[in-house]
C-alpha positions as a printed NumPy array, in Angstrom:
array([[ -7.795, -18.193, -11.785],
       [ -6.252, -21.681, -11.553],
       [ -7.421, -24.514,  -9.488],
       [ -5.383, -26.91 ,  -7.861],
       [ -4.45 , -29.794,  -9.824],
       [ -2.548, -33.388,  -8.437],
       [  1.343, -32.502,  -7.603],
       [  3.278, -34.953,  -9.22 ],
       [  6.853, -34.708,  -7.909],
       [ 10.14 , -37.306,  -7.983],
       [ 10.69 , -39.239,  -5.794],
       [ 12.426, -37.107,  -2.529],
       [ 14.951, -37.299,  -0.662],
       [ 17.43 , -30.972,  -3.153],
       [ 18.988, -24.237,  -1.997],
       [ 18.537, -19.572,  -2.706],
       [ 19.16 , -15.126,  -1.321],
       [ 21.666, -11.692,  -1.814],
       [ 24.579, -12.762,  -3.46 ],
       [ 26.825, -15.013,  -2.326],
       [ 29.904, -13.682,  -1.377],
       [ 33.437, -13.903,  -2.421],
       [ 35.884, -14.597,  -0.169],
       [ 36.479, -10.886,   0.254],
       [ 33.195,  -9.724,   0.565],
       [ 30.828,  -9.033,   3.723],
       [ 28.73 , -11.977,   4.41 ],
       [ 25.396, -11.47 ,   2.741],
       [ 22.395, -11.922,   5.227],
       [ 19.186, -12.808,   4.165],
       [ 16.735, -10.572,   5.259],
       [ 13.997,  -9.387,   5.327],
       [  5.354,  -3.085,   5.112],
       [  2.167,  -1.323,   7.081],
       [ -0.548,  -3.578,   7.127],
       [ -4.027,  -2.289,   5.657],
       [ -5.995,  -1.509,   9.169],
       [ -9.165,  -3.421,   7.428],
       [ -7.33 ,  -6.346,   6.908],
       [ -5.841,  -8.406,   9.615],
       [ -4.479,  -7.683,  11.579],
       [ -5.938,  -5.752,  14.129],
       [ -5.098,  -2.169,  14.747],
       [ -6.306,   0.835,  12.586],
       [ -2.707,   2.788,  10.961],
       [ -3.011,   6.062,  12.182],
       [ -0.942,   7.401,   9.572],
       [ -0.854,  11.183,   8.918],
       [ -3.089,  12.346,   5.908],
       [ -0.022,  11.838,   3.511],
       [ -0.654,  12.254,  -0.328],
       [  2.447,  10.495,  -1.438],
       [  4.884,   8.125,  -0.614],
       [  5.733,   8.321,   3.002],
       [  9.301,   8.412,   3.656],
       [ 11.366,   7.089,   6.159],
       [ 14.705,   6.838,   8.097],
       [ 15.027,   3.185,   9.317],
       [ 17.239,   3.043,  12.86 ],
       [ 19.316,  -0.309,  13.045],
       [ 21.747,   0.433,  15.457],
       [ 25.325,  -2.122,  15.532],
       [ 22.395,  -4.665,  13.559],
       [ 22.256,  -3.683,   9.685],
       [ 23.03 ,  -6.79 ,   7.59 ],
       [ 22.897,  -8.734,  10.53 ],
       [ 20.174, -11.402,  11.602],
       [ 18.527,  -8.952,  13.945],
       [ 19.125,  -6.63 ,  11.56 ],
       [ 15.962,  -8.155,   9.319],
       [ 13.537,  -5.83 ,   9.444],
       [ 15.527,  -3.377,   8.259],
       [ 17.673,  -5.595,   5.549],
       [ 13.711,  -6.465,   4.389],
       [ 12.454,  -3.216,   3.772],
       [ 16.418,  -2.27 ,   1.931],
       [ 15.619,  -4.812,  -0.414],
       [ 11.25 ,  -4.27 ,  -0.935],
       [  9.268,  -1.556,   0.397],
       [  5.752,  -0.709,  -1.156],
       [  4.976,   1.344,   1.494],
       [  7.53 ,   3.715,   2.662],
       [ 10.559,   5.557,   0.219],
       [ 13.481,   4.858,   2.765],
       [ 15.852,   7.439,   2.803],
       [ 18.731,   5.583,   5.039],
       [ 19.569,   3.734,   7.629],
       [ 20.776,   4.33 ,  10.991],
       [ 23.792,   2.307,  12.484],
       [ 26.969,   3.61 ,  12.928],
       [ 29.256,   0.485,  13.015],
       [ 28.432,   0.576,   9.062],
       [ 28.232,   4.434,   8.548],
       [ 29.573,   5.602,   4.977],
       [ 28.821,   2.601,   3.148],
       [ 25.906,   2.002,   0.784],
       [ 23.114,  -0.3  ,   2.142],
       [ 22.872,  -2.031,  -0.99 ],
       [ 26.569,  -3.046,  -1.167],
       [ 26.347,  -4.354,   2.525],
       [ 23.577,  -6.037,   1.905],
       [ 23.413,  -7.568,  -2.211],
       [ 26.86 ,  -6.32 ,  -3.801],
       [ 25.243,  -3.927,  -5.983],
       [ 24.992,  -0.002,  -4.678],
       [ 20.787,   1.58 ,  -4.214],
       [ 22.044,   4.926,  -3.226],
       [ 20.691,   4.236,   0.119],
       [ 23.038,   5.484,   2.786],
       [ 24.005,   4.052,   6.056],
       [ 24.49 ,   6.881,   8.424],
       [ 26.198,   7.043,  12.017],
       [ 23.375,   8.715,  13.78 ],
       [ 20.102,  10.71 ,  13.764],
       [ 21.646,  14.154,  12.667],
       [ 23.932,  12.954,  10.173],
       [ 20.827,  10.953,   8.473],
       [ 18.464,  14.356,   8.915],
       [ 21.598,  16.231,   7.449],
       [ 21.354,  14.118,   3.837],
       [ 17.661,  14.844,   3.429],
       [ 16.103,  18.287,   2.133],
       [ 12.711,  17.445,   4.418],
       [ 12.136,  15.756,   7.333],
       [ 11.663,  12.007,   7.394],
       [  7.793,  11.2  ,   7.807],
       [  8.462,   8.22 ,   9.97 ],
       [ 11.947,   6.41 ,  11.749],
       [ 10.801,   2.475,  11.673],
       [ 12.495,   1.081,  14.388],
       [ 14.799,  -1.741,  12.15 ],
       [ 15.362,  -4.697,  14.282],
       [ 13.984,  -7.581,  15.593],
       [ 15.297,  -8.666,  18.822],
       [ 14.669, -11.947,  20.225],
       [ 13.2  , -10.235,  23.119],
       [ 10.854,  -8.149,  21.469],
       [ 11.441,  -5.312,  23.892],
       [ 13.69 ,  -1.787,  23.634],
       [ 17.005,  -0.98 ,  25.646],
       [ 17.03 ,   2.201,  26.989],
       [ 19.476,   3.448,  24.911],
       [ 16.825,   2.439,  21.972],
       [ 13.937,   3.748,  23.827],
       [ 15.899,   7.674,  23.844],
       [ 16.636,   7.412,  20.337],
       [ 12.958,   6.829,  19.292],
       [ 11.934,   9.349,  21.535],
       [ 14.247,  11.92 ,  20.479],
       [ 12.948,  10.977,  16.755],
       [  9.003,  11.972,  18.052],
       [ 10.954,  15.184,  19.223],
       [ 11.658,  16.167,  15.815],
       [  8.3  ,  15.602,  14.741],
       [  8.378,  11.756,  13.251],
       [  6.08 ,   9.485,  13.617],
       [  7.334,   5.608,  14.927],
       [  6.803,   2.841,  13.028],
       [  7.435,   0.045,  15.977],
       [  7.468,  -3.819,  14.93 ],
       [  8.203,  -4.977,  18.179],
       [  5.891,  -6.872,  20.759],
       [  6.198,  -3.525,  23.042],
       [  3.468,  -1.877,  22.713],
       [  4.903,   1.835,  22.433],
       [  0.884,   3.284,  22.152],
       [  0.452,   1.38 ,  25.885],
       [  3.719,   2.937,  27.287],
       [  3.096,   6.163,  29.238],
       [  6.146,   8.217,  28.297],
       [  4.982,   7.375,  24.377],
       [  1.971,   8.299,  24.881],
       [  2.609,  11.533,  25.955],
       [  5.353,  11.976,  23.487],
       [  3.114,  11.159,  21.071],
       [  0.424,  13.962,  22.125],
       [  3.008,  16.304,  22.381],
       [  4.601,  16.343,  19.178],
       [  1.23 ,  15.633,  17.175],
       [  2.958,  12.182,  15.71 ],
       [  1.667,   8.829,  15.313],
       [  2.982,   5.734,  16.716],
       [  1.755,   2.513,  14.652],
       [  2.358,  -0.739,  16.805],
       [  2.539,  -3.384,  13.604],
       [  1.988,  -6.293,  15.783],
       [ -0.907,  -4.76 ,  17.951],
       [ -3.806,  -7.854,  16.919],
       [ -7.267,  -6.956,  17.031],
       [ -9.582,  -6.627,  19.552],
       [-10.22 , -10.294,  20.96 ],
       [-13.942,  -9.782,  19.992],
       [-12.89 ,  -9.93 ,  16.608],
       [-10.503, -12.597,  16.032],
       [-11.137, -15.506,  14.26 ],
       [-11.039, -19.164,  14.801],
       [-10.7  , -21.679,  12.28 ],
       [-13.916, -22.967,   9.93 ],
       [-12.689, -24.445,   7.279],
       [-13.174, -21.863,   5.001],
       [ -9.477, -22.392,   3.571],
       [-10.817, -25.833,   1.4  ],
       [-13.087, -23.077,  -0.705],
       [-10.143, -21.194,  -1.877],
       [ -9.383, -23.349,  -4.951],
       [ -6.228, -22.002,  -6.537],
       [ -2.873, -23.313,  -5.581],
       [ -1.591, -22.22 ,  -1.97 ],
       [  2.111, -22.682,  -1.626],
       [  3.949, -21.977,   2.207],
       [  7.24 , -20.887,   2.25 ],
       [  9.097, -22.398,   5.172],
       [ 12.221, -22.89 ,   6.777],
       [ 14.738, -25.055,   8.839],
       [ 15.223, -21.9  ,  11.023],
       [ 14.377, -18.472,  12.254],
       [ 15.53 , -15.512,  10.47 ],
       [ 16.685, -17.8  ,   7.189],
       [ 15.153, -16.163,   4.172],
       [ 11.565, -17.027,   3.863],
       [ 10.062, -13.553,   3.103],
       [ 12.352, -12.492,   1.155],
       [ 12.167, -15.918,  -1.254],
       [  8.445, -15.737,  -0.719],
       [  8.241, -11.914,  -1.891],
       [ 10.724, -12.962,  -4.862],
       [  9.068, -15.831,  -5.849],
       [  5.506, -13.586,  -5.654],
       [  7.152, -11.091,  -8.013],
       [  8.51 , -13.649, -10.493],
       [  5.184, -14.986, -10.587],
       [  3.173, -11.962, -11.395],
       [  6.119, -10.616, -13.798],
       [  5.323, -13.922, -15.639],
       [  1.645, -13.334, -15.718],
       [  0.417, -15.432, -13.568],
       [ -1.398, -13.085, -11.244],
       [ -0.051, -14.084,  -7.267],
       [ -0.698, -12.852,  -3.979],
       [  1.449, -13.167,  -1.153],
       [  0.242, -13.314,   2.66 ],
       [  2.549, -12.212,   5.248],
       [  2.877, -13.77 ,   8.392],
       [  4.796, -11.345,  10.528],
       [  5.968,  -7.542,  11.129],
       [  8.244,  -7.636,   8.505],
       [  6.44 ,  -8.088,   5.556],
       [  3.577,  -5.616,   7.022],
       [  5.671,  -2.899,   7.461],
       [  7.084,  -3.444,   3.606],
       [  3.372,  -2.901,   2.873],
       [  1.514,  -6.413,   2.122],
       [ -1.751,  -6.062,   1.36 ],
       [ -2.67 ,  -8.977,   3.19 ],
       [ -1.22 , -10.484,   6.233],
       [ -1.438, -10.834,  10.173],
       [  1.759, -11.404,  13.032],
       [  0.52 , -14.626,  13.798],
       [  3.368, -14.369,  16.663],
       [  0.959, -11.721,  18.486],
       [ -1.688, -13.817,  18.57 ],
       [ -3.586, -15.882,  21.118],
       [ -2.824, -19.259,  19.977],
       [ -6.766, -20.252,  19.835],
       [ -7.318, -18.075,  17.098],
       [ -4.11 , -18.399,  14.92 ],
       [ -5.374, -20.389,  12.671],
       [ -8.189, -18.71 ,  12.139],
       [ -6.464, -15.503,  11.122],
       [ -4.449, -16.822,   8.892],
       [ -7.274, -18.868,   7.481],
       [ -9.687, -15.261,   7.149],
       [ -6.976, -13.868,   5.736],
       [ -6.162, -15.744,   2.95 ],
       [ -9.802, -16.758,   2.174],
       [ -9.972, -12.851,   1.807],
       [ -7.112, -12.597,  -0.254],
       [ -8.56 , -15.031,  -2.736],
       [-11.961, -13.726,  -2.414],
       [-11.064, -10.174,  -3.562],
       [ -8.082, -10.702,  -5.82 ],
       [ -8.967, -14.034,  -7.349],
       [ -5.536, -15.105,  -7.914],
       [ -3.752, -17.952,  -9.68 ],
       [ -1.626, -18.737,  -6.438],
       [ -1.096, -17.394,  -3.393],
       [  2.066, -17.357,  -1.374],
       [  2.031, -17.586,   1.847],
       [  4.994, -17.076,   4.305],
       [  6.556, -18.993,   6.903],
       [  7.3  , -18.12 ,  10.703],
       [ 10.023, -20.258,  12.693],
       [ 10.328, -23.573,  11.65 ],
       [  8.267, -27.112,  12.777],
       [ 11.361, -28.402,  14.283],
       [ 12.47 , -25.412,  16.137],
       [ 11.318, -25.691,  20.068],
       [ 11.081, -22.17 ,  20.364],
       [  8.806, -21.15 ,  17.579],
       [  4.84 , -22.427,  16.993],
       [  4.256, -20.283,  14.303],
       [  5.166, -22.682,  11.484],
       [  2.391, -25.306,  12.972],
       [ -0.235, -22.837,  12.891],
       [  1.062, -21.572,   9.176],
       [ -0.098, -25.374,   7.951],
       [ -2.765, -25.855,   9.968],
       [ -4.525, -22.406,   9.132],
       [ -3.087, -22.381,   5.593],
       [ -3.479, -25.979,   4.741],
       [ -1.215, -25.538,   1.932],
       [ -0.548, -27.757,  -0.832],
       [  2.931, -27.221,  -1.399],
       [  5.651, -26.124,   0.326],
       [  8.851, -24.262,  -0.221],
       [ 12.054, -25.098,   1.928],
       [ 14.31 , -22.382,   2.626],
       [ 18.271, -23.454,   4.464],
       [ 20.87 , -22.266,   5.088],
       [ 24.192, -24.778,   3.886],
       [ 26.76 , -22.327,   6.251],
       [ 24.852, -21.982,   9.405],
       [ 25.911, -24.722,  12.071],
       [ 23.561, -23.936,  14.653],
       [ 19.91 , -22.375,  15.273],
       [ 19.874, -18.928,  15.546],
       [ 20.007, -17.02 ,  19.093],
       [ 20.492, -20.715,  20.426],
       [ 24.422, -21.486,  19.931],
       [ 24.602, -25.304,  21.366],
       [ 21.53 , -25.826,  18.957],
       [ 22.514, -28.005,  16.007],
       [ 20.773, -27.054,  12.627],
       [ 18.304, -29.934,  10.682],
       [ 19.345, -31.337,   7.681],
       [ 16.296, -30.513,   5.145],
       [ 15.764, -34.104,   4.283],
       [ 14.954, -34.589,   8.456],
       [ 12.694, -31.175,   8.396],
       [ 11.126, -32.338,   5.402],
       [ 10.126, -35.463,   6.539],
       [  8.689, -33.8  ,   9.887],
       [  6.139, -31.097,   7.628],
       [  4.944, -34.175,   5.117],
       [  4.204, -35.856,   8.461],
       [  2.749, -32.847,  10.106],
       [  0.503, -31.939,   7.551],
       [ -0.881, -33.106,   4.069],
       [  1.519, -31.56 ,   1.625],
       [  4.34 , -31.783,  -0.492],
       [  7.998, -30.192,  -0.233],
       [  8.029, -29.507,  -3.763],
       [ 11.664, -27.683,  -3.684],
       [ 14.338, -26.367,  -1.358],
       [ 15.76 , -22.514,  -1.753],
       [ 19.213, -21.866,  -0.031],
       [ 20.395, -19.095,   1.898],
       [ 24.342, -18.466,   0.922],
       [ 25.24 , -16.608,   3.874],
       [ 29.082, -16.962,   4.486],
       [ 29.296, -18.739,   1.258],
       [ 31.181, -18.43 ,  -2.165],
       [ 29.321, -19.111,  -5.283],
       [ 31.29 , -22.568,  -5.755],
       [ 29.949, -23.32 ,  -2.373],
       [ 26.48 , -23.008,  -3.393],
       [ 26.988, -24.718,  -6.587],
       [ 28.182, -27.574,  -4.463],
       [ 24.939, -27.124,  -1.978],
       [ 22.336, -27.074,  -5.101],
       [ 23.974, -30.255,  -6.474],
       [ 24.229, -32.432,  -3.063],
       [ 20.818, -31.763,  -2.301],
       [ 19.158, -32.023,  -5.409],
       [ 21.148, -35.344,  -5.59 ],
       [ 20.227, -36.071,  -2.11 ],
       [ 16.258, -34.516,  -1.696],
       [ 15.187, -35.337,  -5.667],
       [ 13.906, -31.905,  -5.666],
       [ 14.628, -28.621,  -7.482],
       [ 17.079, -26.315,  -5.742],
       [ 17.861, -22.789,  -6.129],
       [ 18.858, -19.681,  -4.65 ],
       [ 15.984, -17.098,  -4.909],
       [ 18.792, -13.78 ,  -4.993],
       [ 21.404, -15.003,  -6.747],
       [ 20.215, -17.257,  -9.579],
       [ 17.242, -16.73 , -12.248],
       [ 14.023, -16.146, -11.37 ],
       [ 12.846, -18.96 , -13.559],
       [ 14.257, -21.578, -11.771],
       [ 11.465, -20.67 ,  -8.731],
       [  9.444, -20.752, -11.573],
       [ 10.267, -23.514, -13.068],
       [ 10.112, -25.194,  -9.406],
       [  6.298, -24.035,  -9.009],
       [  5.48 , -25.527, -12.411],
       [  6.236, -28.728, -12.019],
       [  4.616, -29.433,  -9.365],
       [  1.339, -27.093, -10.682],
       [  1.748, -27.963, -14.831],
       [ -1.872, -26.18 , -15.067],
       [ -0.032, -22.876, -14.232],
       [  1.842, -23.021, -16.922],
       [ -0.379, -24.334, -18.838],
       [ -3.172, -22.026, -18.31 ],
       [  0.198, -19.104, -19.302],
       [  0.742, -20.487, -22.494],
       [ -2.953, -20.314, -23.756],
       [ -3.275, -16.825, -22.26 ],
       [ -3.825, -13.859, -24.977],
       [ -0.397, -12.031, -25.612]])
């Protein structure tokens, strides 16, 4: 286990996921696992004795490879928790989720509706995990049938939304009826047992690096789950803590939806979470990942992630293409350099490098990105899907040498 060492960086004022596409291709979209009831986040899974790999259809109606679309884009590209089987949404029926989503083809199929998805599978589907993530948080009718119909055929619901499908009469009975489960990811604990903030985080001594962004819906899990995975492929033994339904459902071990929590006690969680984390793992690092961003009016998350986190680094994902905030069109986007200055100021740490999101752009185009910003930010730049994994490496170690360090002198 490592222990945090000075950051020496450049001086500052420098992008990374699927892809990029050509000029022909669909836009790539960045994305996006059942939380462990012990460990955060509040409610008990009450997932049928399965001994196996659960499987799952994953509904996504007129949303896959879209923004709203992440929950299900998330789980296409890393599940530990469910084998998904397809996906439901019929504007992209026939093609391969992989292709829609990365370029490259995972056999996955997207399927126009409930029967045909039932129709490519030998055995019922364990679970349909409701795929999007709305701005409301809430179901449409329409939405609210399908699921329902889905309990008819004897699934259980895997619901990431900030309904409450367990509280809702007509689910409830459903769910009685049909002898299924319904598991409400972002259901917190009982108020009795949440946490509020002790200071606790300053005894977890290895390196604690935040992945955050310059908008909603941008990238961070999915650079924060790839950079976890580089990590641990390198041998330096990481843990990643999610912060919202996304990253539960794909199965983190560790992790709360800070979003469904009373703001008192945000920090708190997050901070009794990792402390956990590092308590029963003992990691070199742990990655933790961001909500929202600091500068976005609409989201507190991301204050709440350094507060309770107290990290001391930080990762900065963007996204070159996108002109305005998503969901909020007359919203201009940051530049990184202005969101940058804004978390140093917010909270003691360091932006140690900047990962770029290529949606709606060509691989020249993020070339040019990587270049004008490490130019312009002094900081490492890379895109976490479509260039090596050792550049996040190689972003992490200079700002942590002892990481590498403590690699080299490891026993092959």
């Amino acid at each position: 286990m490592s222990t945090v060492s000075p950051i020496s960086l450049r001086p500052r004022p420098y992008s990374a996921q699927a892809p990029p596409a050509s000029a022909s291709s669909l836009p790539a979209v960045l994305p996006a696992a059942l939380p462990d009831p012990a460990l955060h986040n509040a409610h008990t899974l009450p997932h049928p004795a399965i001994n196996r790999t659960a499987t799952a259809i994953i509904y996504c109606e007129g949303q896959f490879g879209d923004i709203d679309g992440k929950t299900a884009n998330g789980l296409i590209r890393h599940s530990e928790k469910y084998a998904v089987l397809s996906v439901i949404d019929s504007t992209r029926a026939g093609l391969d989720s992989g292709m829609i989503l990365d370029g490259t083809a995972n056999g996955i199929p997207v399927c126009r509706d409930m029967d045909d998805a039932l129709s490519q599978t030998a055995t019922l589907p364990d679970f349909l995990i409701f795929g999007m993530a709305p701005a409301s948080g809430l179901l449409s009718d329409a939405q609210r049938q399908v699921v329902l119909a889905a309990m008819g055929k004897g699934m259980s619901i895997v619901n990431g939304l900030h309904e409450f499908l367990n509280d809702d009469p007509e689910f409830a009975a459903a769910r009685i009826a049909h002898k299924v489960d319904i598991v409400d990811v972002r259901r917190p604990r009982p108020k009795k047992f949440l946490r509020m903030f002790s200071g606790d985080i300053h005894q977890v001594t290895c390196p604690r690096i935040a992945v955050l962004g310059t908008d909603c819906a941008i990238g961070k899990r999915t650079t924060a789950t790839v950079l976890t995975a580089a990590l641990n492929a390198a041998g330096i033994k990481a843990v990643l803590v999610g912060t919202g339904q996304t990253g539960l459902i794909q199965g983190a071990r560790y992790g709360v939806a800070l979003d469904s929590v009373p703001s008192q006690f945000c920090a708190g969680e997050l901070e009794a979470t990792i402390v956990e984390a590092f308590q029963n793992e003992q990691p070199d690092v742990i990655i933790i990942e961001g909500q929202g961003a600091l500068s976005h009016p609409a989201f507190s998350t991301t204050s709440f992630i350094l507060r309770g986190a107290c990290p001391h680094a930080v990762v900065l994902q963007h996204a070159p293409a996108r002109a305005f905030r998503c969901d909020f069109d007359t919203m201009a986007m940051p530049e990184p350099a202005d969101e940058i200055t804004l978390i140093e100021t917010f909270a003691d740490t360091r932006v140690i490098g900047l990962t770029i999101n290529h949606e709606h752009m060509d691989d020249a185009q993020v070339c040019l990105a990587m270049d004008r910003f490490a130019h312009e930010l002094g900081i490492p730049v890379t895109d976490a899907l479509s260039r090596p994994d050792q550049h996040l490496l190689d972003m992490v170690f200079a700002a942590f040498p002892a990481l590498q360090q403590g690699l080299a002198g490891a026993p092959q």
